[in-house]
ROGU-524054 format. One record per residue: residue in one letter; z, y, x negated of N, C-alpha, C, O in turn. Coordinates in steps of 0.001 Angstrom, whole numbers, padded with zeros to 6 digits, always signed. Example, Ala and Ser with C-alpha at 12.3 -4.5 7.8 and 13.67 -1.06 7.14 Angstrom:
2
a+007800-005690-013190+007800-004500-012300+007800-003300-013200+008465-003319-014236 s+007080-002250-012850+007140-001060-013670+007870+000030-012900+008039+001138-013409 
END
This chain:
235
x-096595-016798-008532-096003-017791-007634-095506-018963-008471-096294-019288-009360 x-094157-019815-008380-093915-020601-009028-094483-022000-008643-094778-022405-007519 x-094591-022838-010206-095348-023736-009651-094929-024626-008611-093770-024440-008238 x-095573-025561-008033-095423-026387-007039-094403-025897-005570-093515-026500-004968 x-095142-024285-005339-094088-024024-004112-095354-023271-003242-095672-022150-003640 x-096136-023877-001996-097168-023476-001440-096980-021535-000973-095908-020955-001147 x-097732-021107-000626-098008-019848-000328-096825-019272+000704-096269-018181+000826 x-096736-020416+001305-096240-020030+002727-094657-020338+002748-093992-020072+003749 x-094225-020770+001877-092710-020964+001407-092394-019914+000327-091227-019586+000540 x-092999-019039-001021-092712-018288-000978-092670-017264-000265-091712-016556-000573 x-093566-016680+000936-093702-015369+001551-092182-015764+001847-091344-014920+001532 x-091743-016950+002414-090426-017406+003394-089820-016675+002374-089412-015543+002633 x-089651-017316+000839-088293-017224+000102-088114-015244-000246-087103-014614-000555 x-089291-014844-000063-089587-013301-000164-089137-012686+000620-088382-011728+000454 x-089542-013155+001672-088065-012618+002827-086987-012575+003029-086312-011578+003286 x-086544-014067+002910-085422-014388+002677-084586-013479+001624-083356-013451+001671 x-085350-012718+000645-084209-012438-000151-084309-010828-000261-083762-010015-001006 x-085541-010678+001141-085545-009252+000937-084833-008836+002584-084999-007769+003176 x-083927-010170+003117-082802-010131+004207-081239-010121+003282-080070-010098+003667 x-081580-010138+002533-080020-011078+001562-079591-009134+001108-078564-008535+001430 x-080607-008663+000420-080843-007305-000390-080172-006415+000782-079112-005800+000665 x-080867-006454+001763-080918-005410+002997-079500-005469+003581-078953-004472+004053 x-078979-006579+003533-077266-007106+004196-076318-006594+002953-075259-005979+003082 x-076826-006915+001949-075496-006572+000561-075857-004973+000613-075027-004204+000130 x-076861-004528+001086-076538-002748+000791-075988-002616+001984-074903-002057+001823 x-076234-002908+003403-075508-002426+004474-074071-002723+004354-073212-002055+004930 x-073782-003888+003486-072056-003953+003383-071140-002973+002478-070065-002404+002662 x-072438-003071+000989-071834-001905+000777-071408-000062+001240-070451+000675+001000 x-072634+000074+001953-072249+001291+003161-071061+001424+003796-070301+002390+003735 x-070842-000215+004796-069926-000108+005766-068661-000203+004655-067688+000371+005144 x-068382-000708+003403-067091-000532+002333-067049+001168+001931-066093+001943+001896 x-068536+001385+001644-068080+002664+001228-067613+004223+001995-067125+005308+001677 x-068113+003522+003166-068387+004742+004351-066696+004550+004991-066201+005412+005718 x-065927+003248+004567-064386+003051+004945-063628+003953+004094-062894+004809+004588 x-063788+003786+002669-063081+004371+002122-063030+005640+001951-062186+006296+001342 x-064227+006077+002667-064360+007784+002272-063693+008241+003550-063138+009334+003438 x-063601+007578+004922-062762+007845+005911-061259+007566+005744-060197+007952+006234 x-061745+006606+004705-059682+006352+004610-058987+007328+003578-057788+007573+003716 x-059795+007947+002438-059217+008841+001673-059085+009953+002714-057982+009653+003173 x-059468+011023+003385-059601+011483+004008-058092+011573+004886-057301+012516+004903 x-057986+010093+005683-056920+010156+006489-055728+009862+005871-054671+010085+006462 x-055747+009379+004733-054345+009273+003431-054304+010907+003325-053142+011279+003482 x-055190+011987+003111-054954+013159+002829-054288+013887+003997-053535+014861+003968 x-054599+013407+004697-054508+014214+005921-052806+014094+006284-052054+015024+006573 x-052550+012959+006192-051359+012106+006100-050505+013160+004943-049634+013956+005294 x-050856+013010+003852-049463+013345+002664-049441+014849+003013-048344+015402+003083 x-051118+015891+003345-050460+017323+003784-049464+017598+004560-048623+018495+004501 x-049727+016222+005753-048909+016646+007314-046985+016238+006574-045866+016591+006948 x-047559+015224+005250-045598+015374+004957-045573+016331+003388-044661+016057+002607 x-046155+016959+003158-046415+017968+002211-046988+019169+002540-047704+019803+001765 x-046595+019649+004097-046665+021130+004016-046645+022341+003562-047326+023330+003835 x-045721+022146+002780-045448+023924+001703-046512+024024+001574-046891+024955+002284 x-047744+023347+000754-048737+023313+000090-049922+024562+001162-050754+025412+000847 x-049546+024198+002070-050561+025258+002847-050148+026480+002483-051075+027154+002034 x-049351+026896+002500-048426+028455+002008-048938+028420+000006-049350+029413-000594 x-048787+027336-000482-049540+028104-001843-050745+027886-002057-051165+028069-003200 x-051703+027401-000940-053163+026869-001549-053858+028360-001266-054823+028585-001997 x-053592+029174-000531-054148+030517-000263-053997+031625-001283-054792+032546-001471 x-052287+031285-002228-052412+032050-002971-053020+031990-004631-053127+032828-005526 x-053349+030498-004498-053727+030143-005658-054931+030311-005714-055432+030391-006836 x-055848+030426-004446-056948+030937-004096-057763+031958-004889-058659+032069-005726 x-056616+032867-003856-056754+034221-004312-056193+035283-005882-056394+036448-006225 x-055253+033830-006620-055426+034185-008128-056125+033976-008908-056245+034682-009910 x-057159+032364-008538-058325+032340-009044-059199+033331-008930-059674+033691-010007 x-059705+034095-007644-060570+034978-007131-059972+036430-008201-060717+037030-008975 x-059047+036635-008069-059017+037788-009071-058674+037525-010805-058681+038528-011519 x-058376+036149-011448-058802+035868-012607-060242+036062-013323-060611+036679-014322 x-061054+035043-012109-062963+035499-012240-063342+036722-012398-063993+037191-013332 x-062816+037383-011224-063337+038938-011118-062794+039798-012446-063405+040601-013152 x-061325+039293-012523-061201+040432-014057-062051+039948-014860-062481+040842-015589 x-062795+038306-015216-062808+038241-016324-064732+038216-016467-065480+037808-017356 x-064976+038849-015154-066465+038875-014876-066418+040772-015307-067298+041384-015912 x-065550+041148-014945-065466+042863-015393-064959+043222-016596-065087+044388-016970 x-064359+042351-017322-064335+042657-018808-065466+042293-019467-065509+042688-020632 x-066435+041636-019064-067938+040800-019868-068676+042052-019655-069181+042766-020521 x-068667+042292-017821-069722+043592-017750-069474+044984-018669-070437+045676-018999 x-068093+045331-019053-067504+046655-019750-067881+046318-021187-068089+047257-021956 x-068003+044892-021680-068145+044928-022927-070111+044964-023303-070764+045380-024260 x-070414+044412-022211-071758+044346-022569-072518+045431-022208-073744+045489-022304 x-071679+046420-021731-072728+047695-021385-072012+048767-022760-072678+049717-023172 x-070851+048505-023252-070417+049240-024762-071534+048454-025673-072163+049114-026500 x-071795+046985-025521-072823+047149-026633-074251+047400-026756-074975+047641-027722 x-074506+047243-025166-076176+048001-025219-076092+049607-025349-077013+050412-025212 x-074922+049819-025610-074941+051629-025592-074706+051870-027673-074599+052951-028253 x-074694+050523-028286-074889+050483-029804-075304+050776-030231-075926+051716-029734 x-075562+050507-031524-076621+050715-032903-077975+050277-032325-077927+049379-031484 x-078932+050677-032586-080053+050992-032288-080832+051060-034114-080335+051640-035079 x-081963+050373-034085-082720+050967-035395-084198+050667-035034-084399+049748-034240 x-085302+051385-035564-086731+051675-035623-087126+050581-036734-086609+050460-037845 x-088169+049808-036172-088705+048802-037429-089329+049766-038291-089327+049234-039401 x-090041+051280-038403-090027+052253-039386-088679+052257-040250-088900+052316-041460 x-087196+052201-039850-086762+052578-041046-086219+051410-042199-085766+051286-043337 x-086694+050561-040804-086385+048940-041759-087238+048605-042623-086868+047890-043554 x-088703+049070-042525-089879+048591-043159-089338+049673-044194-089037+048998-045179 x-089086+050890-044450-088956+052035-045456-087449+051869-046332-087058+052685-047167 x-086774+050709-045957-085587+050165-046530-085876+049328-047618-086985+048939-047984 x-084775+049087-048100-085199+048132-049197-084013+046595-049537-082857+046474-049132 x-084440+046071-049990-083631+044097-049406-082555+044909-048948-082300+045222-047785 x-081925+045227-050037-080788+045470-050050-079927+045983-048483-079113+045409-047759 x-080602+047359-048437-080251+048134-047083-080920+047130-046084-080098+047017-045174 x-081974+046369-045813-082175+045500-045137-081130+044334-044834-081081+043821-043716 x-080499+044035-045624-078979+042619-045499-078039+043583-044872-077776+043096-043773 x-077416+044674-045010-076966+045508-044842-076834+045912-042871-075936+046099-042050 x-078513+045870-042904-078775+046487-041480-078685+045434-040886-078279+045846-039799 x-078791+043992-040752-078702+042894-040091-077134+042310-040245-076627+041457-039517 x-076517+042970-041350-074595+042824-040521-074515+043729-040018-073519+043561-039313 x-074998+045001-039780-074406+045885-038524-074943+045520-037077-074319+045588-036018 x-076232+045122-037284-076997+044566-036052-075662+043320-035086-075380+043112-033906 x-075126+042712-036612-074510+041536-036002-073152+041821-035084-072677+041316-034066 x-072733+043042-036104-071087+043200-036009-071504+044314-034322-070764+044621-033388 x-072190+044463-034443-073137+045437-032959-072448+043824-031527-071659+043811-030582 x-073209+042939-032101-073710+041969-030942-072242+041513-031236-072371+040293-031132 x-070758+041763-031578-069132+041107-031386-069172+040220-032472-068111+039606-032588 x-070047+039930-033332-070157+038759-034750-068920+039519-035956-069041+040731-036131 x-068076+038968-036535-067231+039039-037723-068538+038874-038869-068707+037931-039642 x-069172+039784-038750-070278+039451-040332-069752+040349-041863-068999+041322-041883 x-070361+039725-042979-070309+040387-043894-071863+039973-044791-072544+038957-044646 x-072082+041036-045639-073154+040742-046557-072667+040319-047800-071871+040911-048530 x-073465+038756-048053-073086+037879-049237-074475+037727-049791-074751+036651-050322 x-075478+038777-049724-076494+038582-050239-075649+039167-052251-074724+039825-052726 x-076993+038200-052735-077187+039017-054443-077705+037750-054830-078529+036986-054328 x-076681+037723-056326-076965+036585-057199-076106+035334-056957-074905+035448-056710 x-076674+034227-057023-076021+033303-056561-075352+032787-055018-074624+031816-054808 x-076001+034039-053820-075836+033969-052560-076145+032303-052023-075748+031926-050921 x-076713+031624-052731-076999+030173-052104-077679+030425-050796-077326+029755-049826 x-078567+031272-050680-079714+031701-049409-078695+031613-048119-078598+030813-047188 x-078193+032451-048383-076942+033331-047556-076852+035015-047679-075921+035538-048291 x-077856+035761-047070-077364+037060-047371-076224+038013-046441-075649+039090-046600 x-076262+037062-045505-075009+037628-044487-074772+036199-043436-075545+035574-042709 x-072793+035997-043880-072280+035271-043117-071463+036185-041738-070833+037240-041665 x-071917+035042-040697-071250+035538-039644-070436+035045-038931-070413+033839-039175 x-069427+035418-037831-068958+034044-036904-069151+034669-035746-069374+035880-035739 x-069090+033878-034502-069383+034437-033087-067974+034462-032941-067246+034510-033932 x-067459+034427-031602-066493+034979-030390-066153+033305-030078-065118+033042-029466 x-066985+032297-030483-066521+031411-030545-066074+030132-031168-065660+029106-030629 x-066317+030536-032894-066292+030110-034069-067384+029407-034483-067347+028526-035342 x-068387+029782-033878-069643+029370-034680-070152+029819-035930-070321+031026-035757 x-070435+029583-036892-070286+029944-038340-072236+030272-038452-073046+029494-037950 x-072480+031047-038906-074267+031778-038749-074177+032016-040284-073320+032640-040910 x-075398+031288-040777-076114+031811-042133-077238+032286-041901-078208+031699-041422 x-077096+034043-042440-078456+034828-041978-079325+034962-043674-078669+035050-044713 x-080802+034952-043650-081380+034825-045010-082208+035980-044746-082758+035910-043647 x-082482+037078-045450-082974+037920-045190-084002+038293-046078-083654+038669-047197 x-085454+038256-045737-086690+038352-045716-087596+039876-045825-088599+039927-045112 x-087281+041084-046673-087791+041643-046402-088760+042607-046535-088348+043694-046941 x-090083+042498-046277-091419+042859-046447-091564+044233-046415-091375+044839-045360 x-091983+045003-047794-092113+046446-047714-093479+046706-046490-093408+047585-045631 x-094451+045935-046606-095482+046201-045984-095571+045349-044274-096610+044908-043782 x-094395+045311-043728-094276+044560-042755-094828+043373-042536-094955+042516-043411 x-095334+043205-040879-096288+042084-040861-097738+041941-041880-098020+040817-042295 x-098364+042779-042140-099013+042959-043443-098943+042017-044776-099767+041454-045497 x-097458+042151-044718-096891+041803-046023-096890+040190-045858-097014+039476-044863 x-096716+039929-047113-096945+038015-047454-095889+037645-046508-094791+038185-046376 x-096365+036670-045882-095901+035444-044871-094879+034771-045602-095320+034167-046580 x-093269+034667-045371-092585+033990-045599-092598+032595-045900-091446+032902-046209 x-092728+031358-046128-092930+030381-046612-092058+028959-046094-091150+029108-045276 x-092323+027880-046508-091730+026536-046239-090445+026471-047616-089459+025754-047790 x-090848+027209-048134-089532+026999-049424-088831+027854-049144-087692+027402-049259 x-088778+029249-048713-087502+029800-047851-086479+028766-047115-085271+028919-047293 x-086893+027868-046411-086503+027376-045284-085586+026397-045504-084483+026186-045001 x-086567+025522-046792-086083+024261-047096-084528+025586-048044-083445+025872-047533 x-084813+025841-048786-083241+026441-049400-081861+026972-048414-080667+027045-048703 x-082565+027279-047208-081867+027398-046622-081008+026265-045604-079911+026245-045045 x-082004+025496-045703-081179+024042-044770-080272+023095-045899-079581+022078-045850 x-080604+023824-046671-080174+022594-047592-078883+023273-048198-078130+022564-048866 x-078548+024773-047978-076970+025098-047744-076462+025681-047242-075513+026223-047810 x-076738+025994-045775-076403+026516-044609-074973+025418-043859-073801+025775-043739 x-075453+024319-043535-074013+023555-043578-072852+023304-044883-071695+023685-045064 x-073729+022539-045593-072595+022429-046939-072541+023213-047461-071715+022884-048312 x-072895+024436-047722-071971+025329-048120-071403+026250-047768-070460+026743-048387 x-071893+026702-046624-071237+027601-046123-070766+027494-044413-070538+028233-043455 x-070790+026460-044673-070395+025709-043030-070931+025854-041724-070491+025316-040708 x-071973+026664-041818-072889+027244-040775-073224+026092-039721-073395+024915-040040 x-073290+026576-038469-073400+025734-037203-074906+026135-036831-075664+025450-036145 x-075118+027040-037256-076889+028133-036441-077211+028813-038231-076413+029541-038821 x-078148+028483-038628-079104+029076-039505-080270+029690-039090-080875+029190-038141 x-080854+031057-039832-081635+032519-039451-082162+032934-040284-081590+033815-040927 x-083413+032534-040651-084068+033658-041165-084451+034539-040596-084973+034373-039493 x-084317+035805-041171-085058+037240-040244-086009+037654-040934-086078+036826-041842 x-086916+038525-041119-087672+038727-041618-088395+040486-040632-088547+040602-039415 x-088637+041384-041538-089874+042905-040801-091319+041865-040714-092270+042252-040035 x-091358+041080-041150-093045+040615-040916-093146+039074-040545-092943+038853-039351 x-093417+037973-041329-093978+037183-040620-093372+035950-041103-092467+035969-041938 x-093896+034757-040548-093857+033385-040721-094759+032757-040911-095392+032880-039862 x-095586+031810-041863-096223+030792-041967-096501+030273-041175-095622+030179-040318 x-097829+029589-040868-097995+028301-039380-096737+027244-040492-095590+027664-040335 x-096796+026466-041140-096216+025462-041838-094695+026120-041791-093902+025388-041198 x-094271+027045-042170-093341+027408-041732-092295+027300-040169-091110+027038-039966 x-093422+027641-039324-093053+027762-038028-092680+026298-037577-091733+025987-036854 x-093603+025472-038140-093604+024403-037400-092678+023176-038521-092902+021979-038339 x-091826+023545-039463-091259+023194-040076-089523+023678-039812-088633+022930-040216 x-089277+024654-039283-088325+025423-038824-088094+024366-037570-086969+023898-037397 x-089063+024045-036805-088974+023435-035098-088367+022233-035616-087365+021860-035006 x-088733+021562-036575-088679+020335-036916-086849+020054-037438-086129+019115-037099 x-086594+020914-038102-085147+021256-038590-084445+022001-038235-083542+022329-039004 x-084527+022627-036892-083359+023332-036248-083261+024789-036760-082403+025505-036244 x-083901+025193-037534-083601+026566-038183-084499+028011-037252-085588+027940-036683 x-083665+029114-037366-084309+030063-036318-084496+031211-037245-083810+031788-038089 x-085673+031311-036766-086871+032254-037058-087194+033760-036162-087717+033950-035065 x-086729+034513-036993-086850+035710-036610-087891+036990-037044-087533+037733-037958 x-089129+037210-036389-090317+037494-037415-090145+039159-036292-089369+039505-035401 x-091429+039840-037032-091301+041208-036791-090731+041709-035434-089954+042641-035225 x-091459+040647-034365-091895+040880-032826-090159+040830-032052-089684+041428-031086 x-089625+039891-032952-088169+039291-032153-087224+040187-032710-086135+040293-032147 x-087505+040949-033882-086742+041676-035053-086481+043127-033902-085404+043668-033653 x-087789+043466-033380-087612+044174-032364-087042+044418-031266-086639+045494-030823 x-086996+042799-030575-085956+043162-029403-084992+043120-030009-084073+043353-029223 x-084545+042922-031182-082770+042895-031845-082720+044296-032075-082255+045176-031351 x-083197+044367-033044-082464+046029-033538-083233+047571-032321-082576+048449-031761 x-084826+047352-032285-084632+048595-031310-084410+048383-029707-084025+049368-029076 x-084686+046847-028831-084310+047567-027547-082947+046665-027490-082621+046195-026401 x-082207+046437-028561-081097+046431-028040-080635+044873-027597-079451+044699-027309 x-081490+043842-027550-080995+042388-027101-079887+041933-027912-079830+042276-029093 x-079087+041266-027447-078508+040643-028356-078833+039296-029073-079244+038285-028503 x-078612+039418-030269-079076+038412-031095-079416+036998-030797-080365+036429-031337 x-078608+036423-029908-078894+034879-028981-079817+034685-028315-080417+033622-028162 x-080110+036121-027656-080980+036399-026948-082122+036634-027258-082932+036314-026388 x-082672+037211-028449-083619+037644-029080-084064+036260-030001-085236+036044-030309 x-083308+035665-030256-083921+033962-030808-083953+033314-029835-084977+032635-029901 x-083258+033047-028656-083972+032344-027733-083475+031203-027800-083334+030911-028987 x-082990+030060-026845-082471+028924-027347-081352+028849-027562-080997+027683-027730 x-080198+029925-027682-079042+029955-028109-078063+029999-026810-078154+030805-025884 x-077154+029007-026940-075851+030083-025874-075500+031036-026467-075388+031194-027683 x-075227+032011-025290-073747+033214-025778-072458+032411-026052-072157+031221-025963 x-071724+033709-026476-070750+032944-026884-069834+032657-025391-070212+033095-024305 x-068648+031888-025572-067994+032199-024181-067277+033007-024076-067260+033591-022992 x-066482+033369-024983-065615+034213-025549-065828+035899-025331-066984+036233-025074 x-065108+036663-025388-065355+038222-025699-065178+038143-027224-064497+037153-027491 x-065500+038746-028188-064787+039473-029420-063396+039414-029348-062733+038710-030110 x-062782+040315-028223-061461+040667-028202-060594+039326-028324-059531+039200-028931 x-061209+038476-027696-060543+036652-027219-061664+035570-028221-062331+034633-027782 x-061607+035973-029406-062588+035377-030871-061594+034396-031425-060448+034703-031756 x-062294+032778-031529-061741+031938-032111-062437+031888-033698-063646+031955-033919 x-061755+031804-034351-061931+031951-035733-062169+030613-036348-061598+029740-035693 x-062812+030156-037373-062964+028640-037882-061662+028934-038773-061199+028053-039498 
END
């Protein structure tokens, strides 16, 4: 309460301004509740002297309605050609070797509509396969791979860091991936969350290559692209 103003003159001034509040929103109503009747009758107005418009609003309608529909039936035709894809057994990935492993994760890619190639070797800059989506997203995949599967030694925090550190500058990547037949580090995992980088360990490796998910899908977190393949913007 401010000083020197008794009890009973603020409750007043409390009212008072919780009458003042209650009037400036009802005015704004009765302004806003005008203009939404007056746009309305301005519309109503320019159709009644802009008739044609009724004769093309039906057909523009109905070219939208069959634009969607083709372009909802070219998504469904393409996405049932690629669940009918490449297919692989984490047996023949674990019985592979790096090599055929970088290998099997650009076909996995070029499977899911990705422009990939394998840039694994010497001097790859922890890049063993670049990719692009359908909508020029640029993917650095690092490939991880454990003769003895999940078994096998836990991938690490220094994988990760090499990889963030030239996944944009050097190779322009928008989405960075490690994959891996076996595993991830706790420090790993929770070092990946921290820096944006996606982690692909035995369990997720699975819905990619044997039942078939597509790759966005199987990391989780990702949009699809918007694009088909066929309609692929290129960087």
């Amino acid at each position: 309460m401010p000083h020197g103003i008794s009890e009973d003159e603020h409750e007043r001034l409390l009212e008072r301004r919780k009458k003042l509040q209650f009037a400036s929103l009802a005015v704004a109503a009765v302004i806003g509740g005008a203009g939404f009747i007056g746009f309305f009758v301005w519309l109503g107005a320019w159709l009644n002297d802009h008739w044609g418009i009724y004769a093309v609003l039906p057909q523009a309608g109905l070219m939208l309605v069959v634009f969607f529909g083709a372009a909802a039936e070219q998504r469904r035709r393409w996405e049932e050609r690629r669940a009918q894809g490449l297919r692989m057994q984490l047996s023949e990935l674990d019985e592979s070797d790096h090599r055929a492993f970088e290998y099997a994760v650009r076909d996995l890619m070029r499977r899911d509509g990705f422009t990939a190639e394998r840039v694994g070797g010497a001097g790859d800059d922890a890049c063993d396969v670049r990719a692009v989506d359908a909508d020029g997203r640029v993917w650095a995949i690092q490939c991880k791979h454990r003769r003895d599967g999940w078994a096998g030694r836990a991938t690490g925090v220094g994988v990760l860091q090499q990889v963030n550190g030239t996944a944009a500058p050097v190779h322009g990547a928008q989405v960075a991936v490690v994959v891996t037949n076996g595993r991830f580090s706790g420090p790993a995992v929770h070092w990946a969350e921290r820096h944006g980088i996606r982690l692909m360990d035995r369990h997720c490796l699975e819905l990619w290559s044997r039942e078939g998910q597509p790759l966005w899908e199987a990391l989780g977190g990702i949009k699809r692209p918007r694009r088909l393949p066929s309609q692929a913007r290129r960087p």
